[in-house]
C-alpha positions as CSV (number, residue, x, y, z in Angstrom):
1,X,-45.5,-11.9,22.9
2,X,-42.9,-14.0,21.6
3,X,-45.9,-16.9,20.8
4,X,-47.7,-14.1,18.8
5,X,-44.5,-13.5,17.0
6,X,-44.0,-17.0,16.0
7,X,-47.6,-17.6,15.1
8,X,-47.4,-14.5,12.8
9,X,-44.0,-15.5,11.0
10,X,-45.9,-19.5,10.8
11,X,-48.4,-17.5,9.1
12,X,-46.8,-16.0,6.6
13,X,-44.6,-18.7,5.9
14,X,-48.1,-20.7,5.5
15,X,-49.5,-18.1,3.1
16,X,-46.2,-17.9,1.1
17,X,-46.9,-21.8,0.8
18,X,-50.1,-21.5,-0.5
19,X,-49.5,-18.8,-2.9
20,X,-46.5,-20.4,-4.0
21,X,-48.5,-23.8,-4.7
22,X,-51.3,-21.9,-6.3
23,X,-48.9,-20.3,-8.5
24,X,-47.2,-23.6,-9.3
25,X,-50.8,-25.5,-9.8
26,X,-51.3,-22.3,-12.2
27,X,-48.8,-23.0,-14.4
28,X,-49.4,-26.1,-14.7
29,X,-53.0,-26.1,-15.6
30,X,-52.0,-23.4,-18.1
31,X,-49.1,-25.4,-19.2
32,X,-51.1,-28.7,-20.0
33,X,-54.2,-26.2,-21.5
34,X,-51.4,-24.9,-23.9
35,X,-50.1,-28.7,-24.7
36,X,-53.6,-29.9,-25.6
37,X,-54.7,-26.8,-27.6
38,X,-51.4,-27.3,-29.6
39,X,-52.5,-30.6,-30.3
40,X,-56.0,-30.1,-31.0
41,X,-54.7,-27.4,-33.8
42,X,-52.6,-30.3,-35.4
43,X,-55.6,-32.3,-35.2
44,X,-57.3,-30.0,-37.2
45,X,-54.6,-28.6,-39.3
46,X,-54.1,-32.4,-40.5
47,X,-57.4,-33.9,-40.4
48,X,-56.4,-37.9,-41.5
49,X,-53.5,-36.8,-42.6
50,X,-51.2,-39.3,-40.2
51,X,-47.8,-38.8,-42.0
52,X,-47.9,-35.0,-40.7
53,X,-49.9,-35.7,-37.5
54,X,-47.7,-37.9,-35.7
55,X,-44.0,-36.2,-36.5
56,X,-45.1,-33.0,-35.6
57,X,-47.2,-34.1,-32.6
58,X,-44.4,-36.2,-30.8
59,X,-42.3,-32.9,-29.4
60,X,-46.0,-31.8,-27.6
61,X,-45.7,-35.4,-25.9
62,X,-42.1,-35.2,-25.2
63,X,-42.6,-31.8,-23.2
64,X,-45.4,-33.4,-21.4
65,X,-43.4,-35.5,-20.1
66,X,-42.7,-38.2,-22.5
67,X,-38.6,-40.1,-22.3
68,X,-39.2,-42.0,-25.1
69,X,-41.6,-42.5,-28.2
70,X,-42.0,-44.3,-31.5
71,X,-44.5,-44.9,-33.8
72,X,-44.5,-47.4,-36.7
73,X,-47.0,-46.1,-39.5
74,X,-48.2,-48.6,-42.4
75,X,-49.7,-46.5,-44.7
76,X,-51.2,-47.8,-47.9
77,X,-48.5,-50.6,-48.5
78,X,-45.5,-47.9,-47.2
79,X,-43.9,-48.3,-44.0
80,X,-42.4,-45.5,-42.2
81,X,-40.7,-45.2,-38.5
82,X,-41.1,-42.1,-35.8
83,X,-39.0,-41.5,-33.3
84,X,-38.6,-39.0,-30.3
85,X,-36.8,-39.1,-27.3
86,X,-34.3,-41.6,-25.8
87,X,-33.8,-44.8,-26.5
88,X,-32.4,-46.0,-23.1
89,X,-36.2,-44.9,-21.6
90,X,-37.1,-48.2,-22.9
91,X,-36.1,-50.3,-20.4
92,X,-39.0,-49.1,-17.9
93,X,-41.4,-51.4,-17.3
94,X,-44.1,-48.3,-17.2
95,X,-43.7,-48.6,-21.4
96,X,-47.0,-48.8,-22.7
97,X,-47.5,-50.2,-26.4
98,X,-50.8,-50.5,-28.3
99,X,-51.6,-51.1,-32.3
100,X,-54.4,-48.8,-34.0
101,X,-56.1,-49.8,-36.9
102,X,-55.5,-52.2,-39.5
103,X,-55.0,-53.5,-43.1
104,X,-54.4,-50.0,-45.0
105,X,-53.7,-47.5,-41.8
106,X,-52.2,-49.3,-39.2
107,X,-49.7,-48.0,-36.2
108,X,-47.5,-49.8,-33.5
109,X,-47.2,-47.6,-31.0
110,X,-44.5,-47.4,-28.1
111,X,-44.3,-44.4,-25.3
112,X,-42.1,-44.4,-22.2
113,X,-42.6,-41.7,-19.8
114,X,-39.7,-39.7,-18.5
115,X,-38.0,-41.2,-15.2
116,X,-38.9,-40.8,-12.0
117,X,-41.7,-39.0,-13.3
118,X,-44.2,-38.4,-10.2
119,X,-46.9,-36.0,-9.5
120,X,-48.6,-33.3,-11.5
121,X,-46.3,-33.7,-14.2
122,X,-47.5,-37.6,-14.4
123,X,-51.0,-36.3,-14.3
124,X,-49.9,-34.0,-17.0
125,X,-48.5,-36.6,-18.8
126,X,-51.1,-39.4,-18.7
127,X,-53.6,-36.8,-19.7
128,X,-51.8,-36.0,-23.2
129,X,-51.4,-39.6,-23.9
130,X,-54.5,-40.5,-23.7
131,X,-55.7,-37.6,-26.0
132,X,-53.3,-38.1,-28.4
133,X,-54.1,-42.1,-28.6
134,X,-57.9,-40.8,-29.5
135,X,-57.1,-38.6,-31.8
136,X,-54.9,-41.2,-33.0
137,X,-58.0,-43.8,-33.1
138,X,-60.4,-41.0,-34.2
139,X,-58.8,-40.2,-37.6
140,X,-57.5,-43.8,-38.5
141,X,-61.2,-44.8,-38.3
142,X,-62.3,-41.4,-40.3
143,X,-59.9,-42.4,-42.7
144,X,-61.0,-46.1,-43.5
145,X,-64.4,-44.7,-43.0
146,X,-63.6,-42.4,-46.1
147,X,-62.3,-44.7,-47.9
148,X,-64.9,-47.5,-47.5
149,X,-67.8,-44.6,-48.2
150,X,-65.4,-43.5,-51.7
151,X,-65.5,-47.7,-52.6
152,X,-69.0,-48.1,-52.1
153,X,-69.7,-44.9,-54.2
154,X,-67.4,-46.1,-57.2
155,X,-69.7,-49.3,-57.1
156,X,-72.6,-48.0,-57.8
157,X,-71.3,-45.9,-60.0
158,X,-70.4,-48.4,-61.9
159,X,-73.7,-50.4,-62.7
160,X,-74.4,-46.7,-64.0
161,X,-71.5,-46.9,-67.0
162,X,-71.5,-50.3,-67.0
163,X,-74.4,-50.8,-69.4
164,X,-72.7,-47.8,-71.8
165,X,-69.2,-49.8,-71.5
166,X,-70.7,-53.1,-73.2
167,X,-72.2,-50.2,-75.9
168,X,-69.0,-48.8,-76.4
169,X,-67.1,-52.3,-76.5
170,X,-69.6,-53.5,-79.1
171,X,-69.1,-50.7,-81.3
172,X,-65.1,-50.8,-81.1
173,X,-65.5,-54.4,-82.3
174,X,-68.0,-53.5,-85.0
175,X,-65.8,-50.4,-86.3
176,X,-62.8,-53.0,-86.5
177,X,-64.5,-55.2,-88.8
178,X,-65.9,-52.3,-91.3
179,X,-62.9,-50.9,-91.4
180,X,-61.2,-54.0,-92.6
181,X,-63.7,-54.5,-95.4
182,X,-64.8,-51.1,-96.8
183,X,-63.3,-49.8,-100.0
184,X,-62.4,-46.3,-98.8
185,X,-62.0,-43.4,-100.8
186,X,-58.5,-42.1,-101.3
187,X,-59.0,-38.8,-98.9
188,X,-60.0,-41.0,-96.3
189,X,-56.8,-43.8,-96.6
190,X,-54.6,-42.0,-94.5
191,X,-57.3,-42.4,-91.3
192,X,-58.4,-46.0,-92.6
193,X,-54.4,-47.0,-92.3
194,X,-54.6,-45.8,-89.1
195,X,-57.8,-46.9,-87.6
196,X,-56.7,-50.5,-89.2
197,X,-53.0,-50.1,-87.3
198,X,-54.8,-49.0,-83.6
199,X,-58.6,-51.0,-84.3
200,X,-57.2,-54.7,-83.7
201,X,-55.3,-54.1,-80.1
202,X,-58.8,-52.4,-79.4
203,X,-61.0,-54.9,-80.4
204,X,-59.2,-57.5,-77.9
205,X,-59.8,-55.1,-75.5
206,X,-63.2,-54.8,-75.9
207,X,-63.7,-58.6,-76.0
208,X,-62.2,-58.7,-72.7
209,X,-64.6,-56.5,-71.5
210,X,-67.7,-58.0,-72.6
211,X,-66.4,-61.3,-71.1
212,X,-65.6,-59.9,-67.9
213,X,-68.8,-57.8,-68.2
214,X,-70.9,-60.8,-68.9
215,X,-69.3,-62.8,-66.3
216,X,-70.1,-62.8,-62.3
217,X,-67.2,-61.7,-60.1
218,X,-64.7,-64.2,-58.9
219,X,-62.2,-63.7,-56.1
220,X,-58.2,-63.7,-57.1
221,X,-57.9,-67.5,-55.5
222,X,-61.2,-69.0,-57.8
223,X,-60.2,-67.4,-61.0
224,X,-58.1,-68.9,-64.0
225,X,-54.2,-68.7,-64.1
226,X,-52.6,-68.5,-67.6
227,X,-49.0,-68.4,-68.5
228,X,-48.3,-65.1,-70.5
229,X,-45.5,-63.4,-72.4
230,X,-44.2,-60.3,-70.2
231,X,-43.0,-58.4,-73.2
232,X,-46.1,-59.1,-75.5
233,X,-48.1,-58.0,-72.9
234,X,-46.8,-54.9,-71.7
235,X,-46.4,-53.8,-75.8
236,X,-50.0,-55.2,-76.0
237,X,-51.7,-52.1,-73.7
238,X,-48.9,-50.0,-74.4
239,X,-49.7,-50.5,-78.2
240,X,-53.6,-49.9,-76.8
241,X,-52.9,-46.6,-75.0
242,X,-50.7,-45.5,-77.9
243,X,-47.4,-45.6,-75.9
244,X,-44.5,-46.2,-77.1
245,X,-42.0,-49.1,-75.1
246,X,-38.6,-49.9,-75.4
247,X,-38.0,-53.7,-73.9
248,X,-35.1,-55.6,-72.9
249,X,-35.5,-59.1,-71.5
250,X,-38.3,-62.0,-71.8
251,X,-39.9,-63.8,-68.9
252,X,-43.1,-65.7,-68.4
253,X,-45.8,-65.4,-65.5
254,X,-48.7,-67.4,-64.4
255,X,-50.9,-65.2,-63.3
256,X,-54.5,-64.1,-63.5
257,X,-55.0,-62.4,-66.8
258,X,-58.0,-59.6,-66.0
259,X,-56.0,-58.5,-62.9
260,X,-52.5,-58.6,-64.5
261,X,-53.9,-56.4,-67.1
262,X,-55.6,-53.9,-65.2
263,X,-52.2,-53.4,-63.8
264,X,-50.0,-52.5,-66.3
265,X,-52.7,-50.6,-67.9
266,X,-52.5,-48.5,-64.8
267,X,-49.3,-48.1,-64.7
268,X,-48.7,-47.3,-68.1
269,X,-51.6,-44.5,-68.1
270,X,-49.3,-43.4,-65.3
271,X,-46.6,-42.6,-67.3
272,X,-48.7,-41.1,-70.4
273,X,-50.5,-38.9,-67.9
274,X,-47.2,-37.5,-66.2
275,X,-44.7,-37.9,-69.2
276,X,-46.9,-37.7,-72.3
277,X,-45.3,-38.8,-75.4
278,X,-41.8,-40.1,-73.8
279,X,-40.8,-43.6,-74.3
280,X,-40.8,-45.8,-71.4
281,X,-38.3,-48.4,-71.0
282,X,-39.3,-51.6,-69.4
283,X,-36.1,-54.4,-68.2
284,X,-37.6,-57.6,-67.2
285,X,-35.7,-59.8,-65.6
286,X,-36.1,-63.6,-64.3
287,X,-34.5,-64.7,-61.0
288,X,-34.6,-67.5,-58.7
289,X,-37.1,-65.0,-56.3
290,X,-39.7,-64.5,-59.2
291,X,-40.0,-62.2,-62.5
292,X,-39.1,-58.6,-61.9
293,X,-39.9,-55.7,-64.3
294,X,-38.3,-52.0,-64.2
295,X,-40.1,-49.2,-65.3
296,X,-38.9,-45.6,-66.2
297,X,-38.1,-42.8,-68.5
298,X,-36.2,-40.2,-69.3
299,X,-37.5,-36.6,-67.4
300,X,-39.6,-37.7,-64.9
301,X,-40.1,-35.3,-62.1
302,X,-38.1,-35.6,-58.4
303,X,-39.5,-37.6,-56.0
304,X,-39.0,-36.5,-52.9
305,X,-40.0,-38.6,-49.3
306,X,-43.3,-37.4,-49.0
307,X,-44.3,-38.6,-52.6
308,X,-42.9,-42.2,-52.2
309,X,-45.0,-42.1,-49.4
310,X,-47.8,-41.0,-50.6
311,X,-48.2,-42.5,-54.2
312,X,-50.0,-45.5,-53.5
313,X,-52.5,-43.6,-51.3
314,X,-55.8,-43.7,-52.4
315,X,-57.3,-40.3,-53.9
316,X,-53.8,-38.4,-53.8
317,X,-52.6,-37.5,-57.0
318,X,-50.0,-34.8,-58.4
319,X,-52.1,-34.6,-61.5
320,X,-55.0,-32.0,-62.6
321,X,-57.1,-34.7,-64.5
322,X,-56.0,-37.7,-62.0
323,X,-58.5,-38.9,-59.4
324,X,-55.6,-40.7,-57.4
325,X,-56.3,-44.1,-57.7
326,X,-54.3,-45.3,-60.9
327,X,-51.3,-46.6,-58.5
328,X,-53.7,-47.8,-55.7
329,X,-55.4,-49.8,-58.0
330,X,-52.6,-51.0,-59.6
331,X,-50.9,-52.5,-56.5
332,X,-54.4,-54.4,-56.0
333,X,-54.3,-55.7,-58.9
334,X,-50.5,-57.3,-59.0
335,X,-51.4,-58.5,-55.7
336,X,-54.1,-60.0,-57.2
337,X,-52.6,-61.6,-60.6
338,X,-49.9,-63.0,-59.3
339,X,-49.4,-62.3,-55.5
340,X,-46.6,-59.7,-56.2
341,X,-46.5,-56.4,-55.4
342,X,-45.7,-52.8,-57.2
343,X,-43.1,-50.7,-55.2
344,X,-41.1,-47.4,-56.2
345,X,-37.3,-47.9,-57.3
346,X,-35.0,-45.2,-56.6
347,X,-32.0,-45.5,-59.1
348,X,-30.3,-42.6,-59.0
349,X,-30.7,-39.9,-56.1
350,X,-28.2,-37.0,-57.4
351,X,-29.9,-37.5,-60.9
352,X,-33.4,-37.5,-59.3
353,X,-34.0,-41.0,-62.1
354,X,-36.7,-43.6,-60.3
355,X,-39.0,-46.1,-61.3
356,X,-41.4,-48.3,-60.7
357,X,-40.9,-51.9,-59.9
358,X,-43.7,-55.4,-60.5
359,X,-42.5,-58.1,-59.0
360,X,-43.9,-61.7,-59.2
361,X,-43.0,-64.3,-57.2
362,X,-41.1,-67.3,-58.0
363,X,-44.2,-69.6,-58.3
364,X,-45.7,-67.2,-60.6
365,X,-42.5,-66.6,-62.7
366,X,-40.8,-69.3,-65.3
């Protein structure tokens, strides 16, 4: 009797066993199915989108299990850090590091689990990792793969206009010259004053495009360096975009001419897109580092973290008519002329007054 007694209580302390561990295996399935939906909703919520991805995406790790986690984004020239988690989980050796992508998008990764971290909870753990280092994967290539497709697109477009461009060049230059020479009728004088003050700073614009036009492509390292003015040429294509400049300083560079233009030009169109009419003042100054140039003007709109970020990213723009790649372009091109770089000056957080810094290197600057 008493052996019936005991095997009956063994029982049911067996059954309670197995519920209980059913119960537990329960809410962990449904735990980790909650986890991965969360982050399959990010994924799709910010498609490419890496700078809102991974900041919001971390906490889903860290309640998977995660001690420690940091993620070093480079993202279009801008670096940013993200962090979650403590530091001290570090010093695991179960740390596991791995880089994603490269050039444009790339990310150094770090993630230390949580210690002593053992059973389901590791399964748990291991499981999330590995999704979110595919998702991570999956949408850096998508993005290159957008922008490579968005490249390839603005090429051919390109032999499309290009034949139109030479058209249009030719005409500026012929408009120059009969505007110089014809005997205008005094209704007309006002417009011929004008077309003779904005005509000449055209028509060396249009003979650079027919040179470069007529020209095969070279690569930054084959083609010619020439020593220019800084000022002359940044009132040049201001005076060509009908912008007006207020300079302080002089400097030379040695740079490539087509590619240092190209720049400012984009830069400048910046500014007469976003500010219209307002002057912009430029400060150029020569140092034992290189040349660098300042900027700004008066009323230019906050710029918040996101926006530094974010406004040397290709197709991202704050603008109705803007296509978003003014800036990208820009940076290409500086990189090109001279190997310097455009960045984004803050100068004054309280006022909300920033800028935009070229700098040249030291053996491009004199």
């Amino acid at each position: 009797m008493e052996a019936l007694w005991l095997l009956g209580v063994f029982l049911a302390v067996l059954g309670l066993g197995m519920l209980l561990a059913a119960y537990f295996l329960h809410r962990q399935a449904k735990e980790a199915l909650r986890l991965m939906d969360a982050l399959m909703d990010l994924k799709q919520r910010y498609e490419g989108d890496l700078l809102h991805f991974v900041p919001q995406s971390l906490p889903l790790l860290q309640q998977a299990g995660m001690g420690y986690g940091q993620v070093q984004l480079r993202w279009f020239g801008e670096t940013v850090r993200f962090e979650r988690g403590q530091a001290e989980a570090i010093q695991q050796a179960s740390c596991q590091a791995q880089t994603i992508g490269d050039g444009d998008i790339r990310l150094e990764v770090l993630l230390c689990p949580q210690p002593r971290l053992r059973g389901e909870r590791a399964v748990l753990y291991g499981m999330m990792t590995r999704l979110w280092l595919q998702l991570l994967v999956s949408q850096v290539n998508g993005r290159l793969a957008q922008l490579h497709l968005a490249q390839q697109q603005l090429r051919r477009h390109a032999l499309f206009f290009q034949h139109d461009l030479k058209n249009l060049a030719q005409f500026m230059g012929l408009l120059s010259t009969q505007v110089q020479r014809c005997a205008s009728p005094s209704e007309a004088q006002a417009l011929v004053q004008r077309l003779q003050k904005v005509l000449p700073a055209l028509q060396q614009r249009a003979g650079r495009i027919l040179q470069h036009l007529s020209q095969p492509q070279q690569n930054a390292g084959q083609a010619q360096r020439v020593v220019v003015e800084v000022a002359d040429e940044v009132q040049r294509v201001a005076q060509a975009l009908d912008l007006t400049v207020s300079i302080q300083g002089k400097a030379q560079v040695t740079v490539v001419e087509s590619a240092w233009r190209q720049g400012l030009q984009n830069v400048l169109e910046n500014f007469r897109q976003h500010q219209g009419s307002v002057p912009v003042q430029v400060h150029i100054d020569s140092a034992e580092s290189g040349v660098d140039m300042l900027l700004t003007c008066e009323g230019m709109d906050a710029l918040d973290e996101e926006k530094r970020l974010r406004m040397f990213e290709p197709f991202w723009t704050t603008s109705e008519s803007g296509m978003g790649l003014g800036l990208y372009i820009a940076r290409q091109s500086f990189q090109a002329a001279c190997g310097g770089r455009l960045d984004v000056i803050v100068l004054d957080r309280e006022r909300g007054r920033w800028g935009f810094v070229i700098h040249c290197p030291k053996s491009s600057g004199t």
